[in-house]
C-alpha positions in Angstrom: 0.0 0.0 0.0 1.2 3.6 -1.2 1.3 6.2 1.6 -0.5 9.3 0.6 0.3 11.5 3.4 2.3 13.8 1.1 -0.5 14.0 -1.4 -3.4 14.9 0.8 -4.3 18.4 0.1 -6.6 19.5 3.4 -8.0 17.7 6.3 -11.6 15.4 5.8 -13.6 14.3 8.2 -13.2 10.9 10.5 -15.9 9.4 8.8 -14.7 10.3 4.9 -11.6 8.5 3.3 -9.5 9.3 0.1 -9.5 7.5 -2.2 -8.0 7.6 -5.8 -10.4 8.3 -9.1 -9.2 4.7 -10.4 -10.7 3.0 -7.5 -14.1 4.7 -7.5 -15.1 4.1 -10.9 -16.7 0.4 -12.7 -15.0 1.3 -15.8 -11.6 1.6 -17.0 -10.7 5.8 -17.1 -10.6 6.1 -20.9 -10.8 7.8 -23.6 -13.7 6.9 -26.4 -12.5 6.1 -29.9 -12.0 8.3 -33.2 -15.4 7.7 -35.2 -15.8 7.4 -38.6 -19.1 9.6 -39.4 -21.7 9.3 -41.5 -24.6 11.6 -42.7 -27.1 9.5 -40.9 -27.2 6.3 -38.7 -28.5 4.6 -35.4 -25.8 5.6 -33.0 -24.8 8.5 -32.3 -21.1 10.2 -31.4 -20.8 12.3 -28.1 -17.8 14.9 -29.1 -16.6 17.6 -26.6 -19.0 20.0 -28.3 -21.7 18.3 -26.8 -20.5 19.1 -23.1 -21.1 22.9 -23.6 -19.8 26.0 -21.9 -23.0 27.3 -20.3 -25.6 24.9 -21.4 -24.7 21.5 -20.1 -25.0 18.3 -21.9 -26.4 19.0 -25.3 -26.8 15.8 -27.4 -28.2 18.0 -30.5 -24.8 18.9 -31.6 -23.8 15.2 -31.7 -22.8 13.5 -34.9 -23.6 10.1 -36.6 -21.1 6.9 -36.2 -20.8 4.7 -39.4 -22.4 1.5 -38.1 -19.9 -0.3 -40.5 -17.2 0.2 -37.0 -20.0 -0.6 -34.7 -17.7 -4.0 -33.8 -15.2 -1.7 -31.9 -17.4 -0.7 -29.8 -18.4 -3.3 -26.8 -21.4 -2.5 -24.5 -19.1 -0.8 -22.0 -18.1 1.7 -24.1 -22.0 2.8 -25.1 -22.5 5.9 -22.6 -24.3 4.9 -20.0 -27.1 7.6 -17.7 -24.9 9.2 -14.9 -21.3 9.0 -16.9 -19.1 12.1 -16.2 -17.5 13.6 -19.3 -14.3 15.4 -19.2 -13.0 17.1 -22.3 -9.6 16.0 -22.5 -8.4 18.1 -25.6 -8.3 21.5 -27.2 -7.8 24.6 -26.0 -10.7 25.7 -24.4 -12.5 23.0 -23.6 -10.0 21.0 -21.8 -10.9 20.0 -18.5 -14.5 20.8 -19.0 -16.7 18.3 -17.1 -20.0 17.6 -17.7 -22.9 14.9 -16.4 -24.4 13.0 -19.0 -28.2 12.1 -18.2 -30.3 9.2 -20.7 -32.8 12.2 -20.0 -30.5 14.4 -22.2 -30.8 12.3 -25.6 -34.3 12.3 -26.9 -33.4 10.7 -29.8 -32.8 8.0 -27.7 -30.2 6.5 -30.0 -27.5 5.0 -28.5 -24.1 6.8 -28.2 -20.2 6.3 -27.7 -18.0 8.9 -26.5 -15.5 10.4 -29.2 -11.5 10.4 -29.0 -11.7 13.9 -27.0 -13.7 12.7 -24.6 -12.9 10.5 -21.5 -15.6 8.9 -19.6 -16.2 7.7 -15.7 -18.3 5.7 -14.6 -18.3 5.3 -10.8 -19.3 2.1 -8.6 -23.4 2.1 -7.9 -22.4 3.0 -4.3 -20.8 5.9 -5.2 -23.1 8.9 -6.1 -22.8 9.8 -9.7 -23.8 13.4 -8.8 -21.0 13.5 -5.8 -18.2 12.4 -8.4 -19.1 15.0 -10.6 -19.8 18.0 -8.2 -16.4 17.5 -6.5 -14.9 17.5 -10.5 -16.6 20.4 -11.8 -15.3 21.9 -8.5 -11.9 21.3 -9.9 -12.4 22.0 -13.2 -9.8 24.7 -13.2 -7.5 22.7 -11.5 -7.7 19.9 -14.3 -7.5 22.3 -17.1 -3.9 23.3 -15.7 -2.9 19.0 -15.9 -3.0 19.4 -19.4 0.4 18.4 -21.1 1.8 19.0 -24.6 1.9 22.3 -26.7 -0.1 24.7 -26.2 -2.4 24.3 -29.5 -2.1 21.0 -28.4 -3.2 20.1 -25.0 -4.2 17.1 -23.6 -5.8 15.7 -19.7 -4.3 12.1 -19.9 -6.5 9.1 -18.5 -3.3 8.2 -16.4 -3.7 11.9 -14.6 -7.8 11.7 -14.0 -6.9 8.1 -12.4 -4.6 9.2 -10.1 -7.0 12.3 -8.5 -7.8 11.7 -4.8 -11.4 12.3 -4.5 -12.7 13.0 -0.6 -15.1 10.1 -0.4 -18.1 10.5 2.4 -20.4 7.9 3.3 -23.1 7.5 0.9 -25.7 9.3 3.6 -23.3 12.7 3.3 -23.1 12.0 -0.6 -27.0 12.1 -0.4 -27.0 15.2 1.9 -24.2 17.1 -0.4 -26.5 16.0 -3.6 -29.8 17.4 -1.9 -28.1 20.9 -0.1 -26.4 21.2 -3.9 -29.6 21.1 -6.1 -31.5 22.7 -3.1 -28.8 25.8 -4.0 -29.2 26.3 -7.5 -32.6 25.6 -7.5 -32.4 28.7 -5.3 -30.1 30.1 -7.9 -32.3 29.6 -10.5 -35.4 31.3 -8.7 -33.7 34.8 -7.9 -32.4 34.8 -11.6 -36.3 34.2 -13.1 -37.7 37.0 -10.8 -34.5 39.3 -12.2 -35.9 38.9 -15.6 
């Protein structure tokens, strides 16, 4: 067992643990594939566009795959409801996470992450919602992981893997979820009655 004493950026409650991103997740931290597209298909291809700036997940911009490749692609790498996206190149976009909801594609086609997009998948005991709050809470310190030129960029699986998440019980992962979406749902009522 690796000490992590040296690693551990602020104290966590007794009852919370770190705990690298590797060992949270179901699924291997990885990138999706490069797609060959097509004008028109049954799956579709979730590119970093799709994980917008201000909007959220937006499935609209996605593209078609060309079923002809549809062997690469086993079940596990067809996005699955509650995936976190991170955009892991361009200038930008890097480090830009997003939560990817079934509820988001009405097409309801299926759809496999692109090679710019890396995808976890965290254990059923560990809230999907928790994983990505405490991500998007570091977005800016993941875009600054990115390595290679500057036009060039890239957030490596190996250096998502390696993250030590503070992981609470799943009752405080509940409560954090709840006191969260209580919050912008606060958010979002002051900024309708300002319009």
């Amino acid at each position: 067992m690796c000490c992590i004493d040296e690693e551990i950026p602020y104290d966590i409650p007794d009852s919370w643990e770190w705990v690298r991103l590797k060992n949270c997740c179901i699924k291997e931290i990885r990138r999706g594939k490069s797609p060959k597209y097509t004008t028109k298909s049954n799956t579709l291809v979730f590119a970093q566009k799709c994980n917008t700036k201000y909007n959220g997940i937006d499935i609209g911009l996605a593209l078609y795959l060309d079923e002809s490749t549809l062997g690469r692609y086993p079940n596990e790498e067809y996005m699955h409801d509650n995936d976190v996206v991170v955009n892991s190149t361009g200038t930008g976009t890097l480090g830009r996470i997003g939560l990817y909801r079934t509820t988001d594609n009405i097409s309801g086609l299926p759809i496999v992450p692109d090679s710019h997009v890396t995808v976890i998948r965290g254990f059923r005991s560990i809230r999907a919602f928790y994983l990505y709050i405490f991500m998007k809470a570091n977005q800016s310190v993941l875009e600054k992981k990115g390595e290679g030129s500057t036009n060039q960029k890239e957030l490596k699986p190996i250096t998502l893997k390696e993250i030590l998440v503070p992981m609470p019980p799943a009752s405080e992962q509940q409560r954090i979820e709840n006191a969260i979406i209580t919050a912008f749902s606060f958010v979002e009522t002051i900024e309708k009655s300002l319009n």
